[in-house]
C-alpha distance (Angstrom), angle and dihedral (degrees) to the residues before:
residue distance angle dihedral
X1 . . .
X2 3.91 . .
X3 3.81 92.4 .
X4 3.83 93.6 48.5
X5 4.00 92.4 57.5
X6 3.94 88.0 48.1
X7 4.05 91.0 42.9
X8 3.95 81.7 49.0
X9 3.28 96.3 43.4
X10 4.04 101.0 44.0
X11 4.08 82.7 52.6
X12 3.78 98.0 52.5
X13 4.19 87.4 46.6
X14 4.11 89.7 48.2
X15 3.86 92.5 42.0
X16 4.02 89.6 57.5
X17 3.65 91.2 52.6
X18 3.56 107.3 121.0
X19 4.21 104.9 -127.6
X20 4.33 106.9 -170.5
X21 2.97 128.6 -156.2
X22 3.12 101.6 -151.0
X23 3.94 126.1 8.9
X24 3.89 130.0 162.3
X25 3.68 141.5 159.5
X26 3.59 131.2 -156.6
X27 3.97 110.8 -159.4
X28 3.31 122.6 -132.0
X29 3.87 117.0 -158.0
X30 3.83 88.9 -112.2
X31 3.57 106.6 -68.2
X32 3.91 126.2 60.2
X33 3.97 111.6 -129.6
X34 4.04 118.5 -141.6
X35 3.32 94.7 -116.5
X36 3.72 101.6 29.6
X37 4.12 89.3 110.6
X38 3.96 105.7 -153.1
X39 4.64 102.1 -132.8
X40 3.47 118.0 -160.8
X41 4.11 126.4 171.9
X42 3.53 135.4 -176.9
X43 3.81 140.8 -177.7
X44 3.90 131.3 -130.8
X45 3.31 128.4 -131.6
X46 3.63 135.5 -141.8
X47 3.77 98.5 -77.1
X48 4.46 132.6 65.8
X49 4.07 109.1 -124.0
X50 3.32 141.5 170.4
X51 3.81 114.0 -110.5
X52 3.82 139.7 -173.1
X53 3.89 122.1 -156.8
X54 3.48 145.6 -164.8
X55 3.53 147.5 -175.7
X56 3.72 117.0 -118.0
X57 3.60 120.1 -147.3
X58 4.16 125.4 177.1
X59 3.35 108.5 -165.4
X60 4.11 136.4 170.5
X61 4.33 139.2 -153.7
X62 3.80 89.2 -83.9
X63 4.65 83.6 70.8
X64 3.97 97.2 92.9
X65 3.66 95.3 -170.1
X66 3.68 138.5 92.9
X67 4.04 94.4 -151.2
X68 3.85 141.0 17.0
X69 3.27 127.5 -145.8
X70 4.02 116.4 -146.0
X71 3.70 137.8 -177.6
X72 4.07 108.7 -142.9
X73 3.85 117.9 -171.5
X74 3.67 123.4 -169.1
X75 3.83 126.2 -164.2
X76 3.39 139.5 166.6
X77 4.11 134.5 -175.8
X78 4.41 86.7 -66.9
X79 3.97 90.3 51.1
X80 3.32 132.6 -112.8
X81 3.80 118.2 15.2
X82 3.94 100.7 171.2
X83 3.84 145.0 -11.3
X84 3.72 128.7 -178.6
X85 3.17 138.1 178.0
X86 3.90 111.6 -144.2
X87 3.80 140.2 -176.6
X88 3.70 109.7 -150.3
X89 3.54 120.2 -165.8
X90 3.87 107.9 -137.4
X91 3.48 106.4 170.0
X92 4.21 137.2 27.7
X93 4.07 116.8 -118.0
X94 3.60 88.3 -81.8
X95 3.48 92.4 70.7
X96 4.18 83.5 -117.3
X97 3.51 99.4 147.3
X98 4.07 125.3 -137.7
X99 3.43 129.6 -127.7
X100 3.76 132.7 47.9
X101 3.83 117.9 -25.0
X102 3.62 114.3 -146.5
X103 4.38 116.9 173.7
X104 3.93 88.5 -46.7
X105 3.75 103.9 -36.6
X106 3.50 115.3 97.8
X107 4.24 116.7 -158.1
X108 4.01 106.5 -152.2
X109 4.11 109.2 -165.8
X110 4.14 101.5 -145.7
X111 4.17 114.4 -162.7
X112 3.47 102.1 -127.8
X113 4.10 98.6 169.6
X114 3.66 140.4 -1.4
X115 3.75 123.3 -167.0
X116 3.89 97.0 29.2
X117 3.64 114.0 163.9
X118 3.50 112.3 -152.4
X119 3.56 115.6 -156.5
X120 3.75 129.5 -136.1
X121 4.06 123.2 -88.2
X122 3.45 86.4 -5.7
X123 3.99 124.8 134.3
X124 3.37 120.6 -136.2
X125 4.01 129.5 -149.9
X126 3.78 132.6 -171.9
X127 3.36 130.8 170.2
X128 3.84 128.7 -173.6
X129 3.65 137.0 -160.2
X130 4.24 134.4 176.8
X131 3.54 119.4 -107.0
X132 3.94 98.3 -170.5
X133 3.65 122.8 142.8
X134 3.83 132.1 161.5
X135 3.36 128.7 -103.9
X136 4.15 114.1 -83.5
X137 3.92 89.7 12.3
X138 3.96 126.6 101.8
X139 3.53 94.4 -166.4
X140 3.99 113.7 91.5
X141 4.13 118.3 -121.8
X142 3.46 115.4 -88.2
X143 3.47 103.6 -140.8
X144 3.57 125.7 9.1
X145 3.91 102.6 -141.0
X146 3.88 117.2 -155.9
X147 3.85 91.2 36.2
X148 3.84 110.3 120.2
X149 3.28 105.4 162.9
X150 3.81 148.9 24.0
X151 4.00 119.1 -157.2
X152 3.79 143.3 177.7
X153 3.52 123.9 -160.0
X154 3.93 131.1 -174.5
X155 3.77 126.8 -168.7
X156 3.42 137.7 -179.6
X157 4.20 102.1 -105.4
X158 3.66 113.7 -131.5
């Protein structure tokens, strides 16, 4: 009986697993530029799924904010398909950050899309960029300290 609750228990822990995709992250030298636009690209395959993805974001003390704001495109060969401009919040109003905490760099998974249908032999591009400002100024932040790096992440939805 014991081994049947860990048997059950190891599968439910290895079923929850998140298995991308696709995932990548471009580094950033600790700070994330305005103009610095992040590219990521990614094939097809052979078969038409459902997918969910996210934007990745690693990010340490030095980030002062409790949200970012981000403009994601995605394209494909027939142009664009999407792009959104999001505010994610990232952290509560105790500047505690969510997400995993690993040392002191915390990695905060962002839902970009549900429902995608990818499309087969197809390539896929997206490229995003920070829209943060502070408050009372029009002009965007130079340099977002604190971020170290940008991701994207695909997975299969269930």
């Amino acid at each position: 009986m014991r081994s049947i609750l860990i048997y059950l228990i190891f599968s439910c822990i290895v079923s929850c697993e998140s298995n991308p995709l696709y995932i990548k992250y471009n580094s950033l030298n600790g700070g994330w530029l305005k103009d610095s636009v992040q590219h990521f690209s990614f094939p097809n395959g052979d078969k038409s799924m459902l997918t969910s993805s996210y934007l990745m974001l690693r990010v340490n003390q030095k980030y002062r904010y409790n949200n970012i704001f981000v403009i994601i495109t995605v394209t494909n060969s027939n142009g664009i398909i999407s792009k959104d401009t999001i505010e994610y919040k990232v952290a509560d109003n105790f500047g505690k950050f969510f997400g995993s905490k690993m040392i002191n760099i915390y990695e905060l998974s962002l839902l970009h899309k549900k429902g995608i249908q990818l499309i087969p032999k197809e390539n896929y591009f997206i490229n995003v960029e920070h829209a943060m400002r502070n408050a009372d100024e029009t002009v965007g932040v130079e340099r977002l300290e604190g971020v170290l790096d940008v991701g994207y992440k695909l997975e299969k939805q269930r």
